[in-house]
TORGUBA-467184 format. One record per residue (C-alpha): chain; y negated, x, z negated; residue number from 1. Coordinates in pm, whole numbers, plus 50000, padded with zeros to 5 digits. Example, Ala and Ser with C-alpha at 12.3 -4.5 7.8 and 13.67 -1.06 7.14 Angstrom:
2
+-----+-------+-------+-------+-----+
| mol |     Y |     X |     Z | seq |
+-----+-------+-------+-------+-----+
|   A | 50450 | 51230 | 49220 |   1 |
|   A | 50106 | 51367 | 49286 |   2 |
+-----+-------+-------+-------+-----+
END
This chain:
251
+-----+-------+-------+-------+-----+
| mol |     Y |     X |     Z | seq |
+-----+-------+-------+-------+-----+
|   A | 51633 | 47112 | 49042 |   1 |
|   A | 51374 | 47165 | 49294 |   2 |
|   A | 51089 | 47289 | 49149 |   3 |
|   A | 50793 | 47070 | 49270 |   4 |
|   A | 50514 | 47237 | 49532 |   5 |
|   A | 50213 | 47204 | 49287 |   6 |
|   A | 50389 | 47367 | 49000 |   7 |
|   A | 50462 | 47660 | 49224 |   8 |
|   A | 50104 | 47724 | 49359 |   9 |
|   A | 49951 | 47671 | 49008 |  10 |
|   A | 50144 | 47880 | 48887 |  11 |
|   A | 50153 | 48199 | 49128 |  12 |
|   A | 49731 | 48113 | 49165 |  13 |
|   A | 49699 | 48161 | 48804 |  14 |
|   A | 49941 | 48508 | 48719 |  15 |
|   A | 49718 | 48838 | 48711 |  16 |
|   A | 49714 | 49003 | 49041 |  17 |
|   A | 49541 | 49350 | 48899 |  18 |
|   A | 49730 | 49662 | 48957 |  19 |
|   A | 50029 | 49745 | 49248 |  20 |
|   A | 50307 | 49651 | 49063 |  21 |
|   A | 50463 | 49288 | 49250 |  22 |
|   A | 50777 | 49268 | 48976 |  23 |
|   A | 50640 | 48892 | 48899 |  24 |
|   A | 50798 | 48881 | 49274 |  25 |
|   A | 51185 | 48973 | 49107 |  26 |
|   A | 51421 | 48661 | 49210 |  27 |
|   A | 51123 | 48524 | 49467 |  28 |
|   A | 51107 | 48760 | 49721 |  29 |
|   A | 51287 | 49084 | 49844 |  30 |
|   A | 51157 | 49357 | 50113 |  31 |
|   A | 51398 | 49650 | 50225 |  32 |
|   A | 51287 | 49981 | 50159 |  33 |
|   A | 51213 | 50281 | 50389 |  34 |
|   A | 51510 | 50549 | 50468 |  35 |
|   A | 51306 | 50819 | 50348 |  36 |
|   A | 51231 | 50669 | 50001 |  37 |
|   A | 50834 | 50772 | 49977 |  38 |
|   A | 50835 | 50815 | 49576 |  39 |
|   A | 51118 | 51092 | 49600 |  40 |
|   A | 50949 | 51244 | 49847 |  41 |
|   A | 50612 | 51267 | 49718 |  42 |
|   A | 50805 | 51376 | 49316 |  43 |
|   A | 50946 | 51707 | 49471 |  44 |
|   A | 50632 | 51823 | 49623 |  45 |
|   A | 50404 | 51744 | 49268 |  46 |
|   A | 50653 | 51935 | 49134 |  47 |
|   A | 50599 | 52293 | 49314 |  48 |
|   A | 50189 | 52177 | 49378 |  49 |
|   A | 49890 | 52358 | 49187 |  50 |
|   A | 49646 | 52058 | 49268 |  51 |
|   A | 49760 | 51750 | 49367 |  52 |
|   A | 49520 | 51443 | 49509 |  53 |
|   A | 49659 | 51127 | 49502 |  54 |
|   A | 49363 | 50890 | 49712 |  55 |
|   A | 49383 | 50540 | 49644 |  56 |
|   A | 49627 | 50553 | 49346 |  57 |
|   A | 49647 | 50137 | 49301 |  58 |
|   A | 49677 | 50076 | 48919 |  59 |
|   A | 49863 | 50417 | 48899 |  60 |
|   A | 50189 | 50298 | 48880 |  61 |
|   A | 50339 | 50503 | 49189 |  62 |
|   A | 50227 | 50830 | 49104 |  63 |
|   A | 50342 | 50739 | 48733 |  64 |
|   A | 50670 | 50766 | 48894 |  65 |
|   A | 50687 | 51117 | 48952 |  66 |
|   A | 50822 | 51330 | 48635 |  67 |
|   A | 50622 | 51652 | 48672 |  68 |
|   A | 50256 | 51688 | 48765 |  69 |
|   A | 50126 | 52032 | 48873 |  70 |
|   A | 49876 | 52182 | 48681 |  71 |
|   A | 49558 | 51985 | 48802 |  72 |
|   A | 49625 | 51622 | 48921 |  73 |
|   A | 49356 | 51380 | 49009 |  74 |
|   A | 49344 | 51011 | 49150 |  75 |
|   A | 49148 | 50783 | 49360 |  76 |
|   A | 49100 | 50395 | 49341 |  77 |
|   A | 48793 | 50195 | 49434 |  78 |
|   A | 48898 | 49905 | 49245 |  79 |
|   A | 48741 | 49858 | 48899 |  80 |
|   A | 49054 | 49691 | 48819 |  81 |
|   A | 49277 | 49943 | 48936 |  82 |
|   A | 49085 | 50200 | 48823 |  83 |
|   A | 49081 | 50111 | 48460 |  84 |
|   A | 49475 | 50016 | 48436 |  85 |
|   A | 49500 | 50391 | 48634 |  86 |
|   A | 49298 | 50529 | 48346 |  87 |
|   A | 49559 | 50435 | 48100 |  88 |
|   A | 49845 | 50499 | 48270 |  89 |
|   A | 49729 | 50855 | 48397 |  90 |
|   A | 49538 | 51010 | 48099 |  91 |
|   A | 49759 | 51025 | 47888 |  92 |
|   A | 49949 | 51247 | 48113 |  93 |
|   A | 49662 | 51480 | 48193 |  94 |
|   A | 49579 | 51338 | 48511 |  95 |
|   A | 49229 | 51256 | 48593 |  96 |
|   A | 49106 | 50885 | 48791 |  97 |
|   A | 48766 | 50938 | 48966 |  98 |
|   A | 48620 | 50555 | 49100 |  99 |
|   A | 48512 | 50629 | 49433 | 100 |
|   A | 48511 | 50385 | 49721 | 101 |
|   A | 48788 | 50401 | 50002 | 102 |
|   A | 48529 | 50428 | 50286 | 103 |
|   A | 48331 | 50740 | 50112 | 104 |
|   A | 48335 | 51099 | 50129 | 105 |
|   A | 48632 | 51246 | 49914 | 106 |
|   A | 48381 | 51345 | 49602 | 107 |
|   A | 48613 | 51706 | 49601 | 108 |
|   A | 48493 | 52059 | 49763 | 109 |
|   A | 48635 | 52226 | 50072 | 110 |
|   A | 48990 | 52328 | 49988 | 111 |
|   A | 49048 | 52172 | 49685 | 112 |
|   A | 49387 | 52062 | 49688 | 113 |
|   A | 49744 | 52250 | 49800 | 114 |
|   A | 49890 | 51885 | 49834 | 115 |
|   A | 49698 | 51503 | 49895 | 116 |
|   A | 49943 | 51217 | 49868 | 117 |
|   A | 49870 | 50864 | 49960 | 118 |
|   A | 50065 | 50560 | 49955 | 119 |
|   A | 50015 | 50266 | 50175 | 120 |
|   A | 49589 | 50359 | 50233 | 121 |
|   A | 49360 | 50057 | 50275 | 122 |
|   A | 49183 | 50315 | 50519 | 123 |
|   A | 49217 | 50704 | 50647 | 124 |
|   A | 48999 | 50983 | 50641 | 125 |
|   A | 49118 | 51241 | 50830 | 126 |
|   A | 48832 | 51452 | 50844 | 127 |
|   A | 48801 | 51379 | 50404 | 128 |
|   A | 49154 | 51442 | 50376 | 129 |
|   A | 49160 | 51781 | 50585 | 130 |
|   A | 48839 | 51932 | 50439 | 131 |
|   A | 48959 | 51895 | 50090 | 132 |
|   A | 49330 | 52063 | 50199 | 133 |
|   A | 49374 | 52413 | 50151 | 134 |
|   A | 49499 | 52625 | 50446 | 135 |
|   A | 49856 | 52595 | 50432 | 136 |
|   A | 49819 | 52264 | 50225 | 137 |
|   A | 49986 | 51922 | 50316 | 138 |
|   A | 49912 | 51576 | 50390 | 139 |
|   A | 50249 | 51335 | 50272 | 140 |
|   A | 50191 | 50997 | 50240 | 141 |
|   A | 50326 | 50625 | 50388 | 142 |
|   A | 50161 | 50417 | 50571 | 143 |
|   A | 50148 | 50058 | 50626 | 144 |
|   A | 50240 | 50073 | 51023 | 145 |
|   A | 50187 | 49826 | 51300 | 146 |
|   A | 50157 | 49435 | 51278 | 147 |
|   A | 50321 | 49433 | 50917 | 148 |
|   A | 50398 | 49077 | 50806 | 149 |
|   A | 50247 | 48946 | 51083 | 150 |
|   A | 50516 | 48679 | 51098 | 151 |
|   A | 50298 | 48547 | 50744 | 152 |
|   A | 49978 | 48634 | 50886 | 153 |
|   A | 50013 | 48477 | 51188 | 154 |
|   A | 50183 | 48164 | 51014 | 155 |
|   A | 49848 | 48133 | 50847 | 156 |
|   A | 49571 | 48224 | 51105 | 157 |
|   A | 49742 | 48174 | 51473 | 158 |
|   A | 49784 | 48489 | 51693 | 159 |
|   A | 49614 | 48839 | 51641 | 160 |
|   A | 49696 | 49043 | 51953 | 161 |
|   A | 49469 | 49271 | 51879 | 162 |
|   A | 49467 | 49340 | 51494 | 163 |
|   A | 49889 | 49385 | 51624 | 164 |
|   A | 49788 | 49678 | 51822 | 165 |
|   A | 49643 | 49879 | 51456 | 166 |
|   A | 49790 | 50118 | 51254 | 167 |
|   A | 49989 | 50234 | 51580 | 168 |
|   A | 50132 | 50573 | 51445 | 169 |
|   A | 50058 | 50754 | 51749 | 170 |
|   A | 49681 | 50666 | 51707 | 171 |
|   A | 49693 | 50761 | 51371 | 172 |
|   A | 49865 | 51121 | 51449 | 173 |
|   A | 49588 | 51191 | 51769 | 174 |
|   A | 49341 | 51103 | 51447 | 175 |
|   A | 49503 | 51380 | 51237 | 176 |
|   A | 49502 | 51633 | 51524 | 177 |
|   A | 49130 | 51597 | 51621 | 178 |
|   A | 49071 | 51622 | 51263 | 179 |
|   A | 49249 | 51952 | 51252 | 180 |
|   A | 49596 | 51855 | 51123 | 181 |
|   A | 49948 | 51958 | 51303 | 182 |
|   A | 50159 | 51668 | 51212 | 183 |
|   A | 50509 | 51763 | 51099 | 184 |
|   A | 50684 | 51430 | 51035 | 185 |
|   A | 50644 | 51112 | 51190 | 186 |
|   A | 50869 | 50808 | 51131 | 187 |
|   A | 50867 | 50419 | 51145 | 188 |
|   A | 51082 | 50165 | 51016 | 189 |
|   A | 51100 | 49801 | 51031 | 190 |
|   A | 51160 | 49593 | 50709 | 191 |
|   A | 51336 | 49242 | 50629 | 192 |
|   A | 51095 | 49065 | 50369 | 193 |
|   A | 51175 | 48737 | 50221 | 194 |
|   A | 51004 | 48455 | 50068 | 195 |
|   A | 51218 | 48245 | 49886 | 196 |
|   A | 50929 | 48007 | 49731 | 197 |
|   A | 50580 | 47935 | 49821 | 198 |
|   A | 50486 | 48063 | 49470 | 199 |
|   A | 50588 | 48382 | 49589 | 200 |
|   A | 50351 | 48328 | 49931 | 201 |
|   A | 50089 | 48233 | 49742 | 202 |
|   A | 50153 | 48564 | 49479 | 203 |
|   A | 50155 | 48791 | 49795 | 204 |
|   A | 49826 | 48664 | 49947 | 205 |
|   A | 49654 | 48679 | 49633 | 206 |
|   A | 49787 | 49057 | 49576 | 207 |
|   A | 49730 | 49184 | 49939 | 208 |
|   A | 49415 | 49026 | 50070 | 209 |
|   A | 49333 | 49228 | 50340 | 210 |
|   A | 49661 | 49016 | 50533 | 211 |
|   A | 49450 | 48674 | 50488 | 212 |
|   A | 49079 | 48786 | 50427 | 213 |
|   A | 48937 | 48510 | 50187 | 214 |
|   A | 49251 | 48317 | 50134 | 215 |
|   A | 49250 | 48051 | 49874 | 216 |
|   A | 49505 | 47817 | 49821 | 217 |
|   A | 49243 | 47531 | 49837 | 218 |
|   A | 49130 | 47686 | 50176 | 219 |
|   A | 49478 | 47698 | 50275 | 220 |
|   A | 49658 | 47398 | 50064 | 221 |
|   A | 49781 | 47201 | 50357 | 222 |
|   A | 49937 | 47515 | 50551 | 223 |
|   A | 50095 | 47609 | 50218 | 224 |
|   A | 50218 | 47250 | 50222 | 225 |
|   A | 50375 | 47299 | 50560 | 226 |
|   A | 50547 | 47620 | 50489 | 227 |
|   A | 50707 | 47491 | 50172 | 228 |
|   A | 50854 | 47221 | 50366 | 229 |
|   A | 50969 | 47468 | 50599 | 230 |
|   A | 51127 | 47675 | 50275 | 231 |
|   A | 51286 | 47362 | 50103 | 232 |
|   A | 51486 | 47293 | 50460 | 233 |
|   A | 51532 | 47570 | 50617 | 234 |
|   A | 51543 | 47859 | 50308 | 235 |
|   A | 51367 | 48177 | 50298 | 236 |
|   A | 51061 | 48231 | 50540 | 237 |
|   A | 51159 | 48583 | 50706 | 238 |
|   A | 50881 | 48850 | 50796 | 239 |
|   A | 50919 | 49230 | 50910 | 240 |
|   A | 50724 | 49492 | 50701 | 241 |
|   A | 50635 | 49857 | 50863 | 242 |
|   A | 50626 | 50176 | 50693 | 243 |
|   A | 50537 | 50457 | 50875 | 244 |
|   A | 50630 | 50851 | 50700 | 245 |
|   A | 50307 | 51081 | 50800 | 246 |
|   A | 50377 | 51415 | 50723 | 247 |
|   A | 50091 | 51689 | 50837 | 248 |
|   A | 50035 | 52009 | 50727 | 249 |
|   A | 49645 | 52208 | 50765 | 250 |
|   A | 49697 | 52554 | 50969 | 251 |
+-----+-------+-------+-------+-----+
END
């Protein structure tokens, strides 16, 4: 039976949002994943690193991935949140979280690290991130690329031709070269999402706020109305993620 709109929004507005992990989305919502598969990637280099620098870690759970940590391995995360479920996670396997904010100086020394990983940055600080590389170090990480979900985004607040034109990953890789970075790997894929409830809308807004800045679903109850109308006749709503592979490498 169709499950009725207000017993979908209470629900998804009440479920903890902490951490990066979206499995409350499993049966609600699906997104392809990149070609290159980022958490591979990132594994095999920990594994032949000396220092590692993960910067904005989330709750921890990506890096947690990776079987083998090199023999110093530290995190970043600006969220109290984050950082404390990062604590837990990462301690225990020798790893240390620092609380720093996204926008500040990397609180590390000049050539600190042999590898920095990132995945999916809230911001980028090219100039942070290459002082703290050692010569010969690298940069992997994936980005969230151009005008990602704007199909939800723009559902919600109208057109944004300009915030479409951020994130473009050649003004991201001229960023990395002034900075002092030769970038090595460059890639950008386009992602099916689906939404297959507005539970799962709601879920996703709540989780990634930067998409809707101060979204509510008071603020936003009647547009949430409209798009589960939309969902109950026409199925899933259908929006495009972008991922974006940076790979660069200090001389």
């Amino acid at each position: 039976m169709e499950r009725a709109f207000a017993d979908l929004v209470r629900e998804a507005a009440a479920v903890s949002v902490e951490g990066w992990d979206f499995s409350w989305l499993d049966g609600r919502a699906t997104e392809a994943r990149p070609s290159w598969g980022y958490q591979r990637l990132m594994s095999a280099r920990l594994e032949t690193a000396t220092a590692a620098l993960d910067i904005q870690t989330g709750g921890g759970e990506v890096l947690a991935g990776a079987a083998i940590f090199p023999p110093t391995m530290v995190a970043t995360e600006s969220w109290p949140p984050n950082v404390a479920k990062a604590t837990a996670l990462l301690h225990p396997r020798g790893a240390v979280v620092v609380a720093t904010p996204d926008e500040a100086p990397l609180p590390f020394a000049d050539s600190a690290f042999d590898l920095v990983v990132c995945r999916h940055p809230a911001t980028v600080r090219w100039e942070e991130i290459a002082r703290v590389l050692q010569s010969g170090g690298t940069y992997l990480a994936q980005h969230v690329g151009p005008a990602s979900v704007f199909e939800l985004v723009e559902y919600f607040l109208g057109p944004q031709p300009q915030a479409r034109r951020a994130r473009d990953p050649r003004d991201e890789s001229a960023a990395a070269r002034a900075a002092g970075l030769e970038i090595t790997d460059l890639r950008t894929e386009r992602l099916r999402m689906e939404f297959h409830d507005i539970g799962a809308v709601v879920y996703f807004l709540r989780k990634v706020i930067w998409l809707v800045p101060g979204f509510t679903v008071d603020t936003y109850r009647d547009t949430l109305r409209r798009l589960h109308d939309r969902i109950q006749r026409q199925g899933p709503f259908v929006a495009y993620s972008a991922r974006t592979l940076v790979e660069a490498a200090k001389p």
